[in-house]
N, CA, C and O of each residue as an XYZ file, in Angstrom:
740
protein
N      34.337    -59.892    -32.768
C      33.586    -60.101    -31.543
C      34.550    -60.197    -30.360
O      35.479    -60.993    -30.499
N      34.447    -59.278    -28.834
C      35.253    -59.183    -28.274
C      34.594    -60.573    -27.012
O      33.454    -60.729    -26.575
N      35.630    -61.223    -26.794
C      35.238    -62.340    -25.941
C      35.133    -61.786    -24.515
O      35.507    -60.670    -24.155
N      34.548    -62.771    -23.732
C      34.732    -62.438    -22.202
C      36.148    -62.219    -21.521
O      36.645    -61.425    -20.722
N      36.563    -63.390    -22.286
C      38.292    -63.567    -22.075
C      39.122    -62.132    -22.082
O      39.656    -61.586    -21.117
N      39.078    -61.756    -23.243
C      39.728    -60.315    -23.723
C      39.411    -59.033    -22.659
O      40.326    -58.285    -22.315
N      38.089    -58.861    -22.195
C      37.872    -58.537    -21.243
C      38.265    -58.657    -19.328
O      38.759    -57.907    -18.486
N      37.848    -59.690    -19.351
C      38.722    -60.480    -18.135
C      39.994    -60.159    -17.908
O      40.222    -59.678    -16.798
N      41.126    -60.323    -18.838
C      42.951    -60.394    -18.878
C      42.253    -58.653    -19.176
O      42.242    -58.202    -18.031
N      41.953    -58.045    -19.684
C      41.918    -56.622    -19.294
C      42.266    -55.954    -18.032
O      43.274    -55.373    -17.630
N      41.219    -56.196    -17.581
C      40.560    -55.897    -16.022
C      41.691    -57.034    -15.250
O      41.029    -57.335    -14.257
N      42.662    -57.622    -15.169
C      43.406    -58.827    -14.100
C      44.543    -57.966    -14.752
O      45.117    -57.600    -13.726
N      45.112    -57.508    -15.591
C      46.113    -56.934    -15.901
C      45.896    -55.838    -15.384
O      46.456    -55.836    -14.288
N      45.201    -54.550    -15.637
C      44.915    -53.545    -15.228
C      45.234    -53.394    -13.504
O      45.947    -52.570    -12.930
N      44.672    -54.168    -13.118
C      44.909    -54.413    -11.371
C      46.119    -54.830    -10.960
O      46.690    -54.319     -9.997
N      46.640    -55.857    -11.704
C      48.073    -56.424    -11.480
C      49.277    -56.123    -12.211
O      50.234    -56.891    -12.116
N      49.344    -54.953    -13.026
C      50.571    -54.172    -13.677
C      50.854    -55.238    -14.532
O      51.968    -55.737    -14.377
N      50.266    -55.630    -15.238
C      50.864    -56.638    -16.576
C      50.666    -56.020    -17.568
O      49.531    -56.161    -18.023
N      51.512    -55.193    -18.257
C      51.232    -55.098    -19.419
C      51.404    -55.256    -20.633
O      51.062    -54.731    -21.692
N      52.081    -56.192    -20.227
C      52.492    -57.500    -22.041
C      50.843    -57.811    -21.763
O      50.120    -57.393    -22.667
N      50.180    -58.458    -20.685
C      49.007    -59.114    -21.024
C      47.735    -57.573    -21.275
O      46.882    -57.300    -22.120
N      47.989    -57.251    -20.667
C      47.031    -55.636    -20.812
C      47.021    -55.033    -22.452
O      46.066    -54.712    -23.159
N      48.609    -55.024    -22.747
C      48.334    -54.665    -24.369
C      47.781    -55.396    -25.593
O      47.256    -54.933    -26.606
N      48.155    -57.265    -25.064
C      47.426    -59.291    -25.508
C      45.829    -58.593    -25.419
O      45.190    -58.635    -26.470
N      45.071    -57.868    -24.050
C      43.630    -57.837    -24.635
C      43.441    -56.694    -25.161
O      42.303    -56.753    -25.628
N      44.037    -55.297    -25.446
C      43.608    -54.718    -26.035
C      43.816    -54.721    -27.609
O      43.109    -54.106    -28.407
N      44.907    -55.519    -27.916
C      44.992    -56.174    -29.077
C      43.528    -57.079    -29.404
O      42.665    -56.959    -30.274
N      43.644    -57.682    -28.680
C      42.535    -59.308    -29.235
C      40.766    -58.442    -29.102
O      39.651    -58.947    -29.231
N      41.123    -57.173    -28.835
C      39.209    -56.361    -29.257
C      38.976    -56.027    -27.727
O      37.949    -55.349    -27.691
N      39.449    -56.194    -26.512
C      39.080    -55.965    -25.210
C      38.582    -54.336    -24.727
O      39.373    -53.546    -24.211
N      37.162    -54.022    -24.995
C      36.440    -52.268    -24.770
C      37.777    -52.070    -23.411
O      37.990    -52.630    -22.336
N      38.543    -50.795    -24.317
C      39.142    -49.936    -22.952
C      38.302    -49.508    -22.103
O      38.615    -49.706    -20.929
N      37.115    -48.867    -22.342
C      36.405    -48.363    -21.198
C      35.145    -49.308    -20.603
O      34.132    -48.920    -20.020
N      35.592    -50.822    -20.982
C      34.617    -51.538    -20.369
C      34.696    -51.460    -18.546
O      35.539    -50.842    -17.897
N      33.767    -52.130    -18.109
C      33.301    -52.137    -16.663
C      33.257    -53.269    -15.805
O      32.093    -53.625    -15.620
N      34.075    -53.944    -15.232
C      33.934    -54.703    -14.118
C      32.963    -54.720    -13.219
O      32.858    -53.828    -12.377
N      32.193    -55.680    -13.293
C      30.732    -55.574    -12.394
C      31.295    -56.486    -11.358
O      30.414    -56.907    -10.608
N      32.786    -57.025    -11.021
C      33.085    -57.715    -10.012
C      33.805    -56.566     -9.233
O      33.779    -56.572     -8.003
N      34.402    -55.651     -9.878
C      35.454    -54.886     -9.416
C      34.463    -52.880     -9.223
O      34.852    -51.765     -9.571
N      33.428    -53.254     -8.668
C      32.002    -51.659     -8.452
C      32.455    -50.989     -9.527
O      33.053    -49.932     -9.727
N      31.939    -52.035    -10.283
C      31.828    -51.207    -11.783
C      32.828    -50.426    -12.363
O      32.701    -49.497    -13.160
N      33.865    -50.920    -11.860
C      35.370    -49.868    -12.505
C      35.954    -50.208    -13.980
O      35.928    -51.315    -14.518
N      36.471    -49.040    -14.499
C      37.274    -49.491    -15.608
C      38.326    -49.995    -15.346
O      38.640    -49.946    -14.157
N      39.215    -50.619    -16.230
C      40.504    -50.880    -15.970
C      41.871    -49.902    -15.917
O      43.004    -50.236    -15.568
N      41.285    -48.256    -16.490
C      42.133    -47.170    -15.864
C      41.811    -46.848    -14.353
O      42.611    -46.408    -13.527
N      40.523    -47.145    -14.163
C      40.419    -46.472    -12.741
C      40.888    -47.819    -11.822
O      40.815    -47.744    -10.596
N      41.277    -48.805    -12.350
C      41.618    -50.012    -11.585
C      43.409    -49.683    -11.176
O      43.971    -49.622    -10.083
N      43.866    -49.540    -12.405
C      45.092    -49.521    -12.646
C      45.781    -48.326    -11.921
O      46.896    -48.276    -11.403
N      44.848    -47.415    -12.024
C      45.348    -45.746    -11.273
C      45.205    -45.934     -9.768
O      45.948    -45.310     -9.011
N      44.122    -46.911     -9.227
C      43.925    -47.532     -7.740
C      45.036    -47.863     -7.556
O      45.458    -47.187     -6.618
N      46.055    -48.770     -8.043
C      46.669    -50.169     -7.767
C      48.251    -48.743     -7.841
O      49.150    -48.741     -7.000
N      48.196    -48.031     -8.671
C      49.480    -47.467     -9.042
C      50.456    -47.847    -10.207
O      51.660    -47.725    -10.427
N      49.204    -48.445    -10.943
C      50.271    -49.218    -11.840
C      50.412    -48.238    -13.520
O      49.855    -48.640    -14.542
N      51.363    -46.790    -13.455
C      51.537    -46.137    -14.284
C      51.986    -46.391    -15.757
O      51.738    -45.703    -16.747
N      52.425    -47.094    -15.699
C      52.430    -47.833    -17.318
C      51.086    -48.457    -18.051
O      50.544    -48.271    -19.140
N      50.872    -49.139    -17.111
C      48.929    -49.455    -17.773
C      48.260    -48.128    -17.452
O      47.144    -48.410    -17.887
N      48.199    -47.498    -17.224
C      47.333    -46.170    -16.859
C      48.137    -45.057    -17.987
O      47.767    -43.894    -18.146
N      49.210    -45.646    -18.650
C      49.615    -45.192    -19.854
C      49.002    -45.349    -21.189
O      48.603    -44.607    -22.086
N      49.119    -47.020    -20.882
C      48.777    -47.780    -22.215
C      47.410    -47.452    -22.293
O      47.062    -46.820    -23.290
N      46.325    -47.831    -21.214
C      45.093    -47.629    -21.743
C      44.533    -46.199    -21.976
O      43.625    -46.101    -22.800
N      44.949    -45.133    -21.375
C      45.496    -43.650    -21.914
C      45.687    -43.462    -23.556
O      45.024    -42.891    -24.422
N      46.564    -44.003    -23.553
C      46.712    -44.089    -25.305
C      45.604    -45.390    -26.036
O      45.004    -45.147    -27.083
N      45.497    -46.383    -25.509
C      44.130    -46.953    -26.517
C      42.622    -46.167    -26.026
O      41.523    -46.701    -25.881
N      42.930    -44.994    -25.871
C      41.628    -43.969    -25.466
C      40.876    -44.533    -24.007
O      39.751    -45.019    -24.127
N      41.286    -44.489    -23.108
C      40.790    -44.822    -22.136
C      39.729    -43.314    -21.652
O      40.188    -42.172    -21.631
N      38.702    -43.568    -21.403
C      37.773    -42.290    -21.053
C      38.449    -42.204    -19.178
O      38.200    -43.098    -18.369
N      39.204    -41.080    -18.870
C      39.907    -41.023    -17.662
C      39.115    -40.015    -16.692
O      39.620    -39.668    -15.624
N      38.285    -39.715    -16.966
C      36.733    -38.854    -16.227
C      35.462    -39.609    -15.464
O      34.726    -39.246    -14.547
N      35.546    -40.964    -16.349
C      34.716    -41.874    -16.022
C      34.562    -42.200    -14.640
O      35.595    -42.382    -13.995
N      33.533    -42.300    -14.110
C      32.660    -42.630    -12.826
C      32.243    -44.117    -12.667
O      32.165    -44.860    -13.645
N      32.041    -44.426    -11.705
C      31.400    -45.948    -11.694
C      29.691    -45.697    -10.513
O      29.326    -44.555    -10.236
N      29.175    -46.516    -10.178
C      28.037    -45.988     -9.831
C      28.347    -44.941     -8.356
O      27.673    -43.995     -7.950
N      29.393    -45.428     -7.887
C      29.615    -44.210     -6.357
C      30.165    -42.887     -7.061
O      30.564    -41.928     -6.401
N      30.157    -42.905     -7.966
C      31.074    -41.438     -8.550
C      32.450    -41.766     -8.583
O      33.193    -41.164     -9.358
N      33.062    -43.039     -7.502
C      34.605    -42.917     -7.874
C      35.039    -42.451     -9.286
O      34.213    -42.485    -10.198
N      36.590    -41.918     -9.552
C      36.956    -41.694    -10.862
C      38.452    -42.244    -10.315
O      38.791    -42.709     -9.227
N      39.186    -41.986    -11.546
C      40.441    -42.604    -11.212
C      41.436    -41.646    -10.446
O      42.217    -42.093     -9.605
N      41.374    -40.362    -10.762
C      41.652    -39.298     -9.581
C      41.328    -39.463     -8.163
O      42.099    -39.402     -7.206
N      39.902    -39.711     -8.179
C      39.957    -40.045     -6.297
C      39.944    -41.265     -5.880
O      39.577    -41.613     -4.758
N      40.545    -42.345     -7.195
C      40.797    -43.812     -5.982
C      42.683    -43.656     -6.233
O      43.510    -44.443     -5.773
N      42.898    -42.769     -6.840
C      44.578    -42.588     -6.842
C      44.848    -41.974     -5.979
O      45.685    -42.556     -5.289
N      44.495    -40.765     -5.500
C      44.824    -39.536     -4.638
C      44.702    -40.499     -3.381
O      45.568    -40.561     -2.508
N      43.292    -41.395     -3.386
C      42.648    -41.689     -1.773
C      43.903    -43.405     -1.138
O      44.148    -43.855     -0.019
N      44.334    -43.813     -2.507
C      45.775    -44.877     -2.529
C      46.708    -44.151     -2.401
O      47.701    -44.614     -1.839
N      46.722    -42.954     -2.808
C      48.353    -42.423     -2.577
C      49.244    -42.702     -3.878
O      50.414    -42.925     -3.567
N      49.080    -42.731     -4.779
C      48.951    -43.192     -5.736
C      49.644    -41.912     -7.191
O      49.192    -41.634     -8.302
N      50.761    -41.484     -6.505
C      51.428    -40.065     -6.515
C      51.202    -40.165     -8.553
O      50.379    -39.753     -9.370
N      52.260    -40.822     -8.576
C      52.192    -41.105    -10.159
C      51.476    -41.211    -11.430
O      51.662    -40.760    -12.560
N      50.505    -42.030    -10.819
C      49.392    -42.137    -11.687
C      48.423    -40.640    -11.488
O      47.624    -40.278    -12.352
N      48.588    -40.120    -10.611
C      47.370    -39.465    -10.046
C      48.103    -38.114    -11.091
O      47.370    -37.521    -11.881
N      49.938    -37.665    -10.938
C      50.255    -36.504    -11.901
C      49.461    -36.797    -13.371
O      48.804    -35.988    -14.027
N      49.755    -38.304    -13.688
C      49.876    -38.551    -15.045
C      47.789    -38.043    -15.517
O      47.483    -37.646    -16.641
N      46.866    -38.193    -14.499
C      45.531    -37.485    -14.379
C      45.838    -36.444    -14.669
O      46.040    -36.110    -15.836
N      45.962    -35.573    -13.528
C      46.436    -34.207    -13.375
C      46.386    -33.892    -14.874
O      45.380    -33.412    -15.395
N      47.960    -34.293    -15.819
C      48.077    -33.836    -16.714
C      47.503    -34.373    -17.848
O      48.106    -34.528    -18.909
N      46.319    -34.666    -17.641
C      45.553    -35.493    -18.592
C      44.182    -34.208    -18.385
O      43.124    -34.120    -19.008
N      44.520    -33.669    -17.694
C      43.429    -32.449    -17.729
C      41.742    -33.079    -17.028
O      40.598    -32.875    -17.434
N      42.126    -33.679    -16.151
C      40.934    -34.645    -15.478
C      40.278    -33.626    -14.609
O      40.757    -32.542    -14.274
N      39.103    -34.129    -14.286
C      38.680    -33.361    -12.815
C      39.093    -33.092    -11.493
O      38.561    -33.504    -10.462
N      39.980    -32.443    -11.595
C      40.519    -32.798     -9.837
C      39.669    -32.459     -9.018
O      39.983    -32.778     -7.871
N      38.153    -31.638     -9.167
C      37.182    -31.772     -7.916
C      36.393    -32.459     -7.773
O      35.515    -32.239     -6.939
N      36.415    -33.797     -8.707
C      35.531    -34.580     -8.731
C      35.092    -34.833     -7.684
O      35.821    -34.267     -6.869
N      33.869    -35.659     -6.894
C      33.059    -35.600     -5.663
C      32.675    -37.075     -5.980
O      32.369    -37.388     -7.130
N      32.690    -38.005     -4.941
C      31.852    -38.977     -4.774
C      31.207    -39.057     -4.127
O      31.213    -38.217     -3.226
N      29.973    -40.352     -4.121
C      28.543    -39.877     -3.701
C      28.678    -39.829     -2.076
O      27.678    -40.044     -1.390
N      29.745    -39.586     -1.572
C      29.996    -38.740     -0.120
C      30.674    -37.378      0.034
O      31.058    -36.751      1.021
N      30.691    -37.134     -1.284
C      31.328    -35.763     -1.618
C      32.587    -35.676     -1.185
O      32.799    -34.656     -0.531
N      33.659    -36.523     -1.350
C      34.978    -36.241     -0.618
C      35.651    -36.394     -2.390
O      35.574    -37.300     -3.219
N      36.183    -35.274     -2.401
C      37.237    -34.944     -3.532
C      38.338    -35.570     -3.529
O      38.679    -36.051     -2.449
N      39.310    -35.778     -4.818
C      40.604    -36.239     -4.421
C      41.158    -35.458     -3.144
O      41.461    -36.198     -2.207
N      41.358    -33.986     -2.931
C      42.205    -33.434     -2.075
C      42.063    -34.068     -0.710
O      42.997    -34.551     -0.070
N      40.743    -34.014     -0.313
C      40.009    -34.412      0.809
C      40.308    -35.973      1.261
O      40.620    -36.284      2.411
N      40.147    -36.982      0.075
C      40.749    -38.214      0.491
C      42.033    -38.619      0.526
O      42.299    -39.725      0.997
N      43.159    -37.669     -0.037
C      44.336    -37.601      0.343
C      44.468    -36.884      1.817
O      44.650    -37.722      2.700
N      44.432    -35.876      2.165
C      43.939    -35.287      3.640
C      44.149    -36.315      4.274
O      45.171    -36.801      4.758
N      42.717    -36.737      4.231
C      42.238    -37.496      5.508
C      42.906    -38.795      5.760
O      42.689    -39.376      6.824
N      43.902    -39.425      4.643
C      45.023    -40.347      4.675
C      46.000    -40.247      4.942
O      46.751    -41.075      5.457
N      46.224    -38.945      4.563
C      47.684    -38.558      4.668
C      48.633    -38.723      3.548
O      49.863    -38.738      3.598
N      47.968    -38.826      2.683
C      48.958    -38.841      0.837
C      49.760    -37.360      1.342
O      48.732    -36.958      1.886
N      50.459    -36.560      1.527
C      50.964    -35.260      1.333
C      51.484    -35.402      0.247
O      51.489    -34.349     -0.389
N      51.910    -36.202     -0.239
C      52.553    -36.146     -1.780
C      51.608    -35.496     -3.200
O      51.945    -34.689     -4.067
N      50.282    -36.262     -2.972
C      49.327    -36.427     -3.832
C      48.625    -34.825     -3.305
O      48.536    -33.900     -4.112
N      48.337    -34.741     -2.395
C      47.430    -33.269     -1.749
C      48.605    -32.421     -2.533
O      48.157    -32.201     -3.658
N      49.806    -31.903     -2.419
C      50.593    -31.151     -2.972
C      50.075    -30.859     -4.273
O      49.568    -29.784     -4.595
N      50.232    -31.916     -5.048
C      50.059    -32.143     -6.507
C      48.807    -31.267     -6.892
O      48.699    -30.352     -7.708
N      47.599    -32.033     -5.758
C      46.452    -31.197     -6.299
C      46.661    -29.672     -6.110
O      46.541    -28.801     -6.972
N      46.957    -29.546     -4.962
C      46.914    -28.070     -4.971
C      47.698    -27.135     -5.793
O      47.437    -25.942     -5.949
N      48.914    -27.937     -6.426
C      49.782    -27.281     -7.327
C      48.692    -27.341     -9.016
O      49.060    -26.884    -10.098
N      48.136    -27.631     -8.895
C      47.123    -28.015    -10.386
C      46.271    -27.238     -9.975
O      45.691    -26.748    -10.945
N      45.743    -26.725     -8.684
C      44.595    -26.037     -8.653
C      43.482    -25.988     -8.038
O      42.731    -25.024     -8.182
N      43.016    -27.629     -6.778
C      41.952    -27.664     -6.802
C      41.397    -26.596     -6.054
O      42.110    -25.596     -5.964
N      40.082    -26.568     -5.390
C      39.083    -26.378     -4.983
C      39.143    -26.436     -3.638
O      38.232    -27.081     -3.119
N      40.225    -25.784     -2.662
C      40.221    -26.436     -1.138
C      38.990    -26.431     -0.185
O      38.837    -27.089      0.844
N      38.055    -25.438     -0.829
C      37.260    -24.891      0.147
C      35.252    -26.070     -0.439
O      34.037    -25.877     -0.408
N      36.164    -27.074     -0.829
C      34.586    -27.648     -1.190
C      34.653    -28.555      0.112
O      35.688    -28.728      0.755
N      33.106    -29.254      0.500
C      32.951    -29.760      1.362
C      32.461    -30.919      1.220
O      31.579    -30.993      0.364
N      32.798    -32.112      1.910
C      31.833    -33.589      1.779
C      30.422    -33.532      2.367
O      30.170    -32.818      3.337
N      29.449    -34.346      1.725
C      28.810    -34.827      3.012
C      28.265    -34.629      4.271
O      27.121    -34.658      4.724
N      29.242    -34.445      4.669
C      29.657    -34.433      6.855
C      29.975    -33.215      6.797
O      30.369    -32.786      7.881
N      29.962    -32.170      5.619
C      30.643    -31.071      5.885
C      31.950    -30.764      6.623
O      32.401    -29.990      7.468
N      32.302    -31.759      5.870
C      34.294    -31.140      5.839
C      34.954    -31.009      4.830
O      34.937    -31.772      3.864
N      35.792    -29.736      4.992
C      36.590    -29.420      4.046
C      37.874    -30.172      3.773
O      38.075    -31.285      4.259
N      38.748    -29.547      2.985
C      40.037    -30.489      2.989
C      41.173    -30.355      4.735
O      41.894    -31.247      5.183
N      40.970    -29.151      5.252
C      41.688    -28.743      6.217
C      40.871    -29.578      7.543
O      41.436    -29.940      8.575
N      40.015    -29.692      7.354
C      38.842    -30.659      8.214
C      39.572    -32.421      8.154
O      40.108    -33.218      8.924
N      39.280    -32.356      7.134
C      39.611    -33.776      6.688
C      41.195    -34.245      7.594
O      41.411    -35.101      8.452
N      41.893    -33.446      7.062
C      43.073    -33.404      7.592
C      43.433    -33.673      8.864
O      44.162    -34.575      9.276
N      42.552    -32.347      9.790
C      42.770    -32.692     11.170
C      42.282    -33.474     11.519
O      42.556    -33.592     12.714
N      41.238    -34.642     11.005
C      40.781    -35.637     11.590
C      41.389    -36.562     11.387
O      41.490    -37.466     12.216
N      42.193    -36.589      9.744
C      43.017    -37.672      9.990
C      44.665    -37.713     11.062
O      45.407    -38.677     11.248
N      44.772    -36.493     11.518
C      45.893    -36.141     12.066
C      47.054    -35.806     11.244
O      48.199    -35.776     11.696
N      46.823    -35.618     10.341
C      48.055    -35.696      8.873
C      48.253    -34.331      8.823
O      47.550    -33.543      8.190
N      49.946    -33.851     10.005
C      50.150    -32.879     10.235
C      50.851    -32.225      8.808
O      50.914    -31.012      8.610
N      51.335    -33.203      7.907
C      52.215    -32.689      6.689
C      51.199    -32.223      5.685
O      51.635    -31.514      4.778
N      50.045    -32.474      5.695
C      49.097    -31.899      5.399
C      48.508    -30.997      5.809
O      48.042    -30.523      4.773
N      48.172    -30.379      6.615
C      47.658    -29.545      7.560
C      48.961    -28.497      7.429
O      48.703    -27.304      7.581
N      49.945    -28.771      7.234
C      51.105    -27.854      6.714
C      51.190    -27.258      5.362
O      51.720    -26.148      5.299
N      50.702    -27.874      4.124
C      50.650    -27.832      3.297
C      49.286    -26.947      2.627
O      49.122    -26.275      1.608
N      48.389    -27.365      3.845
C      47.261    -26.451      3.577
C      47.158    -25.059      3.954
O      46.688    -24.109      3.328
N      47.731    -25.129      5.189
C      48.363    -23.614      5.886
C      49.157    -22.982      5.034
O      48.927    -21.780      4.899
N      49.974    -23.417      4.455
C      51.303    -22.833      3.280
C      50.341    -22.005      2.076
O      50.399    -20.826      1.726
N      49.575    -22.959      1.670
C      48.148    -22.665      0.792
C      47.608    -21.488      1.131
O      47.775    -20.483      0.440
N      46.873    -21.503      2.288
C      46.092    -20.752      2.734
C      46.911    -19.412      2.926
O      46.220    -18.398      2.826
N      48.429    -19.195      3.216
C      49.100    -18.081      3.788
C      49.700    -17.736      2.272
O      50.117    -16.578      2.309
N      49.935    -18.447      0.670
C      49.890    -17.754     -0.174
C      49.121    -17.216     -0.946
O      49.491    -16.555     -1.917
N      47.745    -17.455     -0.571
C      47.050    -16.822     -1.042
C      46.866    -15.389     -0.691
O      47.111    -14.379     -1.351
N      46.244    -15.578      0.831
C      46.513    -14.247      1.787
C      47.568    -13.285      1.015
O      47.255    -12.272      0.390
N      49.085    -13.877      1.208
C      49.765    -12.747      0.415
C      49.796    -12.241     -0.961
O      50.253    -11.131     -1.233
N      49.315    -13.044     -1.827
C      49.094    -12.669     -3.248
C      47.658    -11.621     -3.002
O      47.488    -10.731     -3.835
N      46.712    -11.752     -1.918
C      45.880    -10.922     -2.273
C      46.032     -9.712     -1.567
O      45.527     -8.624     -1.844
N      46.801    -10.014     -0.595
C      47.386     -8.735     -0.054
C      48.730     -7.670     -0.962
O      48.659     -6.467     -1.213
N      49.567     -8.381     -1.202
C      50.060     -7.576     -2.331
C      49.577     -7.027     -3.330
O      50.204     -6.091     -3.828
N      48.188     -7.498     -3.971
C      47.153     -7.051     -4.719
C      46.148     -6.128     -4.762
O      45.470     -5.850     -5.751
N      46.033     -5.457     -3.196
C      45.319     -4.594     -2.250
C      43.673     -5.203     -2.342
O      42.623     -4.774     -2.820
N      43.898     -5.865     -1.947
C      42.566     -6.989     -1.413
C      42.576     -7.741     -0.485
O      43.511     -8.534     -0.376
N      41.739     -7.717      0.272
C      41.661     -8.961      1.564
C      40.709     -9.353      1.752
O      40.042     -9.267      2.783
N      40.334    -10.147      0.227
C      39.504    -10.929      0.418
C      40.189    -12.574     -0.311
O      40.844    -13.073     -1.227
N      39.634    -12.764      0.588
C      40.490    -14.595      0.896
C      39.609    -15.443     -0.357
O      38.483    -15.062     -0.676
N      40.080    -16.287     -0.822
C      39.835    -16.951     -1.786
C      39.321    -18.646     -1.523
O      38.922    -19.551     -2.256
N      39.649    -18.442      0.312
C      39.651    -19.777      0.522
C      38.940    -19.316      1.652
O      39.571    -19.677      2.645
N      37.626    -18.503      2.068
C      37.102    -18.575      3.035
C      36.712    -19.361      4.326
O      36.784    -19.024      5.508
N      36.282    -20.496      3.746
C      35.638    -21.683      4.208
C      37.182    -22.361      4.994
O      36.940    -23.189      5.872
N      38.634    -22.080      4.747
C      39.614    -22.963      5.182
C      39.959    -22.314      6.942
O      40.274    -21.158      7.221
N      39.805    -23.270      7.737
C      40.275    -22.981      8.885
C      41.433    -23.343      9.920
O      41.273    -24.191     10.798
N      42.416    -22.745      9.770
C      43.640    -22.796     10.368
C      43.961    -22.183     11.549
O      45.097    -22.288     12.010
């Protein structure tokens, strides 16, 4: 029987990079993919991937942490890492084969909430994995949108760089048709 306790030091480790005590509850029966109804319903990967704390976003990784998981806004641990800046944890997603277009219920993707912060570290990443530049939130903005509103010129650089290799891969290809229509530079 898994106690409240085991749960609790879950979720307080998870947030606070402890993981002598993080591995104490998943030892003593503590559900990896349980839910914090103090913390909007988060797991303790999507807590831990918030906070940046890559070693617990390891450990509960390996005691099967479900790393796709949503809480009721759609957050996942991809877009509260990307939207923290949260470079590390957010590759260790990435290569966990996660959603990088995931959408929350304002439709802003990881790329988009890095953008509009100014992560350039984390926006790189996505775009080197692949995402989706041309999806839109909500408010109807894209990631290049996002960007200029947040003023996050290293972004807005990064998206242009984007946008101008594509152009040439499809131009060397004898096509000019853009792949990223919707991006405006």
């Amino acid at each position: 029987m898994v106690s409240f306790h085991s749960e609790s030091l879950l979720f307080e480790s998870a947030r606070c990079g402890n993981e002598h005590a993080l591995m104490m509850a998943l030892t003593f029966g503590a559900d990896v993919n349980a839910r914090d109804p103090s913390y909007l319903n988060c797991t303790a990967a999507m807590m831990a991937a918030h906070a940046g704390h890559a070693q617990c976003l390891s450990i509960l990784t390996h005691w099967g942490a479900l790393l796709d998981a949503a809480n009721p806004n759609n957050l996942t641990a991809a877009l509260l890492a990307s939207g923290a800046g949260q470079a590390e944890c957010l590759q260790m997603l990435i290569n966990s084969n996660v959603d990088i277009d995931a959408q929350n219920s304002h439709g802003d993707t990881p790329a988009i909430l890095a953008a509009l912060r100014g992560h350039a570290n984390c926006l790189s990443m996505l775009i080197r994995a692949g995402c989706n530049l041309a999806l839109k939130n909500s408010v109807g903005q894209t990631v290049t949108e996002a960007a200029a509103v947040g003023r996050n010129s290293a972004c807005m650089q990064l998206i242009h760089a984007e946008a101008e290799r594509h152009a040439l891969f499809h131009l060397a290809n004898g096509t000019l048709i853009s792949t990223y229509p919707q991006l405006r530079i």
